[in-house]
matplotlib code that plots the C-alpha trace (Angstrom):
import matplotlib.pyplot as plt

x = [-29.8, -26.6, -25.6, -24.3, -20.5, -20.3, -21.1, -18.8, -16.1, -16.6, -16.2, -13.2, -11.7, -12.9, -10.7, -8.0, -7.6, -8.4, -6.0, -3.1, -3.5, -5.5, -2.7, 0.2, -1.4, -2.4, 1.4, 2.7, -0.3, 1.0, 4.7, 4.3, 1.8, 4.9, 7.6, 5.0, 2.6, 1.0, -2.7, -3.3, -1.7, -3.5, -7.1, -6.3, -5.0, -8.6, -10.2, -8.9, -9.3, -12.9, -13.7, -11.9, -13.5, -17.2, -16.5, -15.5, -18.6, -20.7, -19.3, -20.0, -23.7, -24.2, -22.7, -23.9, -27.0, -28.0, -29.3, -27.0, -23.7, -25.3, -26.9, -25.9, -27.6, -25.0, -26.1, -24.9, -23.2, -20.4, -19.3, -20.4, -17.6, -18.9, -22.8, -23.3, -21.3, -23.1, -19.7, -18.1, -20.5, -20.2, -16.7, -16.4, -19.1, -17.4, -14.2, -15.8, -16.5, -13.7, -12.0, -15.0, -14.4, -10.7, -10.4, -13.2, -15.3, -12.7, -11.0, -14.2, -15.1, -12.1, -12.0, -15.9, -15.0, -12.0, -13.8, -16.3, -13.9, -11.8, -8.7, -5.9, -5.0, -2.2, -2.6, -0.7, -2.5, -1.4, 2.4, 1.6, 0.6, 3.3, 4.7, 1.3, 0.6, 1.6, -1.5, -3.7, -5.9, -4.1, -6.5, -9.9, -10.6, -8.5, -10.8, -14.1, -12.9, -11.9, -15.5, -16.2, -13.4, -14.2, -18.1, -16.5, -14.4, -17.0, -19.5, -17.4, -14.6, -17.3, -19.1, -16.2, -14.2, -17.0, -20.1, -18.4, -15.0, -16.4, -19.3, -16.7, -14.6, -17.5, -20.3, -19.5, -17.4, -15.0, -17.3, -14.6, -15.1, -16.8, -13.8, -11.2, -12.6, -13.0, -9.4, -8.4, -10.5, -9.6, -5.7, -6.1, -7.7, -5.2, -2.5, -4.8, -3.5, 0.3, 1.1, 0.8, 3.6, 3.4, 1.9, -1.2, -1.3, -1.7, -4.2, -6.3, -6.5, -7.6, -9.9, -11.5, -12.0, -14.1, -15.8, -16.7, -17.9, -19.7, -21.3, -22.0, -24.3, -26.0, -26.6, -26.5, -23.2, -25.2, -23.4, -19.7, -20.1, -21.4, -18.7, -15.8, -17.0, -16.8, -13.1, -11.8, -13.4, -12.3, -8.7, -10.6, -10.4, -6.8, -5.5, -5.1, -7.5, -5.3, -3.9, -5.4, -9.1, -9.8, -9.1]
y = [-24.7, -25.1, -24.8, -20.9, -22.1, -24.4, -21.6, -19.2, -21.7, -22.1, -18.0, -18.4, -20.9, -19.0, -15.9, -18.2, -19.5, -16.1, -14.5, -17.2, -20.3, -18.6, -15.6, -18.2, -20.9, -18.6, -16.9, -20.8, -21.5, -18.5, -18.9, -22.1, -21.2, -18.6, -21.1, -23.3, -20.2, -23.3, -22.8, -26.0, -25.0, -21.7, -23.3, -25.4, -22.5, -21.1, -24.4, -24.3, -20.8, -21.0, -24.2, -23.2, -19.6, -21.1, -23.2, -21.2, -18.6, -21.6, -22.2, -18.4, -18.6, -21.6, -20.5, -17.1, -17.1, -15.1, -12.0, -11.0, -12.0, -10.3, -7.1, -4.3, -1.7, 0.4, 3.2, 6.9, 6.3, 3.3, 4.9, 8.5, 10.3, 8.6, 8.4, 11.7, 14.0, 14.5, 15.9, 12.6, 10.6, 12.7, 12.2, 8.3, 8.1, 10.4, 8.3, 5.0, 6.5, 7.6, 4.4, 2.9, 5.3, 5.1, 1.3, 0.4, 2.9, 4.2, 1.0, -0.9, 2.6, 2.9, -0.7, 0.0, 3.8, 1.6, -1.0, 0.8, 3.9, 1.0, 1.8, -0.5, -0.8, -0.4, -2.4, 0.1, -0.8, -4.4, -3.8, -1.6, -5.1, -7.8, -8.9, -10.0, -11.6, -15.4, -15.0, -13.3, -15.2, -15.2, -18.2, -18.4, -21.2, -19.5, -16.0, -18.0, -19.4, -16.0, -15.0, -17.8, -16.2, -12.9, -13.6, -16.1, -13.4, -10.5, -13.0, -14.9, -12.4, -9.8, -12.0, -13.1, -10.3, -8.0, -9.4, -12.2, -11.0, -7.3, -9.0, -11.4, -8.5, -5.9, -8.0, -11.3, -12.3, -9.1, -6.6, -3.9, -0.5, -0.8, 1.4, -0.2, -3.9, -2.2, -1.3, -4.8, -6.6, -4.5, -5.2, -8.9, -8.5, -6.7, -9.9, -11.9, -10.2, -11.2, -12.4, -8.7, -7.5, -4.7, -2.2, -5.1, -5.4, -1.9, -1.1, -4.0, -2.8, 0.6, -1.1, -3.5, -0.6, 1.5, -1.6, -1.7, 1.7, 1.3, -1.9, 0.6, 3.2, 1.1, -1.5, -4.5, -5.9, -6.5, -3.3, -4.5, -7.8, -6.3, -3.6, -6.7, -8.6, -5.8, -4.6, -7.8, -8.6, -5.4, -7.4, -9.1, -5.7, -4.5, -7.7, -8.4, -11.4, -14.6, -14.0, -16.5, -14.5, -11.1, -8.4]
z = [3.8, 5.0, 8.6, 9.8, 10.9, 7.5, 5.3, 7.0, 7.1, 3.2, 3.3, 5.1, 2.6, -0.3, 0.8, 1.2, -2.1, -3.4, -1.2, -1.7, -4.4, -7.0, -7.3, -7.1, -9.2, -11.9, -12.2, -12.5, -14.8, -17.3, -16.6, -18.0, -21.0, -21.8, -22.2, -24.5, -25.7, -28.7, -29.3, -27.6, -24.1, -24.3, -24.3, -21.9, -20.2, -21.0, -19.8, -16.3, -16.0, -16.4, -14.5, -11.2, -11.8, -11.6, -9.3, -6.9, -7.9, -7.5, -3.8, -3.3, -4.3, -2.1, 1.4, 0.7, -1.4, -4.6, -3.5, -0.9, -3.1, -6.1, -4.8, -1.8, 0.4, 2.3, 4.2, 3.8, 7.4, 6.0, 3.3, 3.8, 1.5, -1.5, -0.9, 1.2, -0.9, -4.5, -6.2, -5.4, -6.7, -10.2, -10.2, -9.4, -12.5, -14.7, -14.2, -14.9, -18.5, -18.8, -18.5, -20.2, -23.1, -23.6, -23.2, -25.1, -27.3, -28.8, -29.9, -31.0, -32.8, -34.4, -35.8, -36.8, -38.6, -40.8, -41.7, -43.0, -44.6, -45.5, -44.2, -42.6, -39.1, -37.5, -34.6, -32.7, -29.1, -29.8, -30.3, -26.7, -25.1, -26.9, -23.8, -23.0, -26.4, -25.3, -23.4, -25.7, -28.5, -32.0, -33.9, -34.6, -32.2, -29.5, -29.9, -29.5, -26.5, -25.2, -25.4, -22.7, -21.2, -21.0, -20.2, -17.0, -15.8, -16.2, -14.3, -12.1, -10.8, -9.8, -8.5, -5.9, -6.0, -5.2, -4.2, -2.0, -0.9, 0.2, 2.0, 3.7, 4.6, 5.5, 6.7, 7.9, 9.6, 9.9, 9.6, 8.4, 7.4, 3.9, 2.3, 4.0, 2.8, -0.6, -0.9, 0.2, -2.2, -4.7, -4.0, -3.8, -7.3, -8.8, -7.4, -9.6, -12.3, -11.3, -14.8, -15.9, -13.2, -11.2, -13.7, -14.9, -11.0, -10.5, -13.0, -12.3, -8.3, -9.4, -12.2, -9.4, -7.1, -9.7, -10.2, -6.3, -6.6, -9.1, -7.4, -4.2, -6.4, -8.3, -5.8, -7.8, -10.2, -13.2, -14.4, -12.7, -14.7, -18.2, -18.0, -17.2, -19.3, -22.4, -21.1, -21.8, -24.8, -26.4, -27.0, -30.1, -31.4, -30.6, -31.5, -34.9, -36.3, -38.0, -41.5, -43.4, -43.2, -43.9, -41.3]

ax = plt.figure().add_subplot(projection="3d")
ax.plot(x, y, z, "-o")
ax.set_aspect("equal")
plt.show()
């Protein structure tokens, strides 16, 4: 067990490179996969990506431990407006459908109801995102590494962004109001996301912060992860597969 002021000072550097490098390295990591989109940069891209992603979660679990990075028991009193008003909590779950809904079910479903109607797609959600498509998989090796991707990012960025950052913020050693902590966690998540600009940046605050909610009610982020994780693998579907197999 490690000592008390090595683990926190591990916290403290993990915020840091949350905070700072990871934002800044990741828009020079893109930047540069833009100006040399090939398949080969791109799963290196995907590569380093995922190794600094578990490393960092693996850091996490080791100055803070499993159970308190992975689950959370806030009382009515820290965040009373969400967990003492019944209404609320309706609302905050009926949005996280929502968004479930519109950027998943109905995409998947649609590709499903064509395929098996067989109709053509359009792709229409994909011309939507173009600016983006550098970064996007486009080959067949290229989409089986997004799956690592998009299982490392459900795991690993819930894991920090919301089981380590709020606790940093909230518990130890700032011990901030728990809404206030969410908000910031939830806005240095979305300047992960800097390669988007300020509309990917945006969305992915407001995305995070549903996420921390959602962590809050159920007390655990198994569902934070498995909702993460499906989000970003819905791209295999708006994205249209290579051309030299069938669609």
């Amino acid at each position: 067990m490690f000592n008390v002021s090595v683990a926190t000072l591990m916290q403290h550097l993990l915020f840091l490179f949350l905070l700072v490098v990871a934002p800044i390295w990741d828009l020079y990591d893109t930047r540069r996969l833009k100006r040399n989109p090939s398949s080969e940069q791109k799963i290196r891209y995907y590569k380093t990506l995922c190794t600094w992603l578990w490393i960092a979660s693996a850091l996490a679990v080791v100055a803070i431990g499993f159970r308190p990075l992975f689950t959370i028991s806030p009382s009515p009193g820290e965040i009373s407006w969400l967990l003492l008003h019944p209404w609320v909590r309706y609302l905050v779950e009926a949005l996280i459908a929502i968004v479930v809904i519109i950027s998943v079910v109905l995409p998947v479903g649609t590709v499903i109801w064509k395929k098996l109607t067989k109709r053509p797609r359009k792709y229409s959600s994909a011309d939507a995102l173009k600016s983006l498509s550098y970064f996007f998989p486009a080959t067949w090796t290229e989409r089986r590494w997004w799956v690592f991707v998009c299982i490392t990012a459900g795991v690993c960025e819930e894991t920090l962004f919301r089981g380590s950052m709020l606790r940093y913020l909230h518990v130890i050693p700032w011990t901030l109001n728990l809404t206030l902590a969410l908000l910031i966690s939830s806005v240095i998540f979305g300047f992960n996301h800097l390669y988007q600009g300020a509309g990917g940046v945006a969305g992915s605050a407001i995305v995070g912060f549903l996420f921390g909610l959602l962590f809050l009610l159920t007390g655990n982020l198994l569902l934070p992860i498995i909702f993460h994780g499906v989000m970003d693998l819905r791209m295999l579907a708006i994205f249209r597969p290579p051309a030299d197999t069938p669609s």
